[in-house]
C-alpha positions in Angstrom: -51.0 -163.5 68.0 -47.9 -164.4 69.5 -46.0 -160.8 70.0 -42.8 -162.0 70.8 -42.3 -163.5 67.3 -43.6 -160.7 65.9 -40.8 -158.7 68.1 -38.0 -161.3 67.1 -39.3 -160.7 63.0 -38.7 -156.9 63.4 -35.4 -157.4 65.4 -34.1 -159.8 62.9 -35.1 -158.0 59.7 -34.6 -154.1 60.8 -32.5 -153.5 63.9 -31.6 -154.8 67.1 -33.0 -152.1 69.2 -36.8 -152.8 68.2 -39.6 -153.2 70.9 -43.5 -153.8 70.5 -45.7 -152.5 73.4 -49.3 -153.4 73.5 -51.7 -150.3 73.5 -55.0 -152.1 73.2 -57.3 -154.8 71.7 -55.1 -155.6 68.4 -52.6 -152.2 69.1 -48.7 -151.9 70.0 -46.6 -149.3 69.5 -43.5 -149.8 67.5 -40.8 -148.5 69.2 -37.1 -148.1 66.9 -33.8 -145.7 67.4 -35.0 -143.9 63.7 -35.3 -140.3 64.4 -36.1 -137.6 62.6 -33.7 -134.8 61.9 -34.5 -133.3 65.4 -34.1 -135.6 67.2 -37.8 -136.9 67.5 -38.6 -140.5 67.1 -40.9 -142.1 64.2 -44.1 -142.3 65.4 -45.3 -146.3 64.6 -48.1 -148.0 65.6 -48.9 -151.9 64.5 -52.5 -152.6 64.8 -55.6 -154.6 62.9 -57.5 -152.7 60.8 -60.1 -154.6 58.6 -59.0 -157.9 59.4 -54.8 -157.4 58.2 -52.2 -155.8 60.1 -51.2 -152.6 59.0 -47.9 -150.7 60.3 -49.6 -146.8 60.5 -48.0 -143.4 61.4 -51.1 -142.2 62.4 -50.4 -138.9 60.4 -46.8 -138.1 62.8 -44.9 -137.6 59.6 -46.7 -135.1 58.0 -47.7 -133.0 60.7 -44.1 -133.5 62.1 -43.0 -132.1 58.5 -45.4 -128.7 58.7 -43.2 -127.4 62.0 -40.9 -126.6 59.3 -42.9 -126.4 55.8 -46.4 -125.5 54.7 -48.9 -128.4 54.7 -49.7 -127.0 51.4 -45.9 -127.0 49.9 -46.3 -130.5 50.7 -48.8 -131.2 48.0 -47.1 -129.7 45.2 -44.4 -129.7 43.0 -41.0 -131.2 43.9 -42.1 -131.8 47.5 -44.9 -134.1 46.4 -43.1 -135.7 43.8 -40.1 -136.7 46.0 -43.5 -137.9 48.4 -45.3 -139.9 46.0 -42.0 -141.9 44.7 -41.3 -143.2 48.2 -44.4 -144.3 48.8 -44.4 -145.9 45.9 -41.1 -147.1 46.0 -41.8 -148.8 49.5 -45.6 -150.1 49.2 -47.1 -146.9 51.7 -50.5 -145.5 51.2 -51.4 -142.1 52.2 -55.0 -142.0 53.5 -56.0 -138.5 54.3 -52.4 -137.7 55.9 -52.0 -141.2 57.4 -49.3 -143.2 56.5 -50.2 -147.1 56.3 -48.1 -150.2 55.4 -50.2 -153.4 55.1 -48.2 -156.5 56.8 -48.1 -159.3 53.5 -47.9 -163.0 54.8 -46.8 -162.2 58.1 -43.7 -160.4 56.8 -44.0 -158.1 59.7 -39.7 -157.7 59.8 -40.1 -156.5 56.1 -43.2 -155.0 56.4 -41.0 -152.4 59.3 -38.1 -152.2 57.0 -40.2 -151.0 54.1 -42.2 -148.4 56.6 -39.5 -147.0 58.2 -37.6 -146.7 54.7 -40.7 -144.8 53.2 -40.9 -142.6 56.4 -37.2 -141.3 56.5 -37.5 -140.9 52.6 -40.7 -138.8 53.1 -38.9 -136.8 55.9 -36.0 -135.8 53.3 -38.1 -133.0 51.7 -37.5 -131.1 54.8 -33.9 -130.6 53.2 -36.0 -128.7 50.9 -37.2 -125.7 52.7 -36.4 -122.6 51.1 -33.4 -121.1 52.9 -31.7 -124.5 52.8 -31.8 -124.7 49.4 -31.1 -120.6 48.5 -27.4 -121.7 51.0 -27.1 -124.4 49.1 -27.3 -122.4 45.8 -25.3 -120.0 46.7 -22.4 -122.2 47.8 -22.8 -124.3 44.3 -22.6 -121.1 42.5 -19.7 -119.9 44.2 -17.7 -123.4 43.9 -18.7 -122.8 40.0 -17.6 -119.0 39.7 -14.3 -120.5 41.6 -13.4 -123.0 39.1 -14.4 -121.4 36.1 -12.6 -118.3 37.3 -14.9 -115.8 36.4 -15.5 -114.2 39.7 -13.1 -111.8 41.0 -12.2 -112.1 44.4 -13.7 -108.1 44.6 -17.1 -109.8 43.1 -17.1 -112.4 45.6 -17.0 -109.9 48.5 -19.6 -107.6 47.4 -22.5 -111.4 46.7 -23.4 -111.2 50.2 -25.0 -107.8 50.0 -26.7 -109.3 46.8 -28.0 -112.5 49.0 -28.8 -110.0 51.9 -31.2 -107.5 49.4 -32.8 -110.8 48.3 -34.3 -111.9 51.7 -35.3 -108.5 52.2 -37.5 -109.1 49.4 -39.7 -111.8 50.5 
């Protein structure tokens, strides 16, 4: 396998800024300037793996994910829905927690676009953790409350002790 076409494929097809380094018999590390949303890089590894190439993750993203979020959460409701679509979407499996792209043809440059698409898609239900989304409500309802002009500028300023009682609560 010639590594430097391979290298040139991804470049060509993704980003400029992509590098292969060999790990082992039939291994490299994927190196691209996709982070996650602190900062971290994706974690992508190319490698052989009964007879194709697959790009793999090697189970980064979801364990990247549960800093923030219950593994559990994960596999449920909205969370797994969002999951499931982009792997479908983009051709990913999810084998026990590891995410794997098979390389078609030697389509490696659009094997990588379609991985790294289906890993930054996976990543976006960690917009969905819970205190991000009560903000977010309360920010929608009070945009609402203001246009409708229902809400009383006295109402307004007593809602945070409302929002404050309900963390208390959980």
């Amino acid at each position: 396998m010639n590594t430097a076409v391979i290298e040139t494929s991804f470049r060509e097809k993704v980003c400029a800024k992509v590098r292969i380094v060999l790990e082992g018999d039939e291994r490299f590390r994927v190196f691209t300037p996709f982070l996650f949303e602190d900062g971290d890089h994706l974690a992508i590894v190319l490698k052989k793996h009964e007879n194709a190439w697959v790009l793999s993750d090697e189970g980064h993203t979801y364990m990247h994910l549960t800093y923030d979020l219950d593994e559990k959460d994960l596999q449920k409701g909205t969370r797994q829905k969002i999951i499931s679509g982009a792997l479908a979407s983009f051709r990913v499996a999810d084998q026990d927690g590891e995410l794997i792209a098979r390389v078609v043809e030697e389509r490696f440059g659009d094997a990588l676009f379609s991985f790294v698409q289906a890993l930054l898609k996976v990543t976006d239900v960690s917009f969905l953790t819970r205190e991000r989304v009560r903000s977010t409500f309360m920010e929608d309802f009070h945009s609402l409350m203001l246009r409708s002009n229902r809400m009383s500028t006295a109402l307004w300023r007593f809602s945070p002790l409302l929002v404050n009682r309900s963390h208390s609560r959980n």
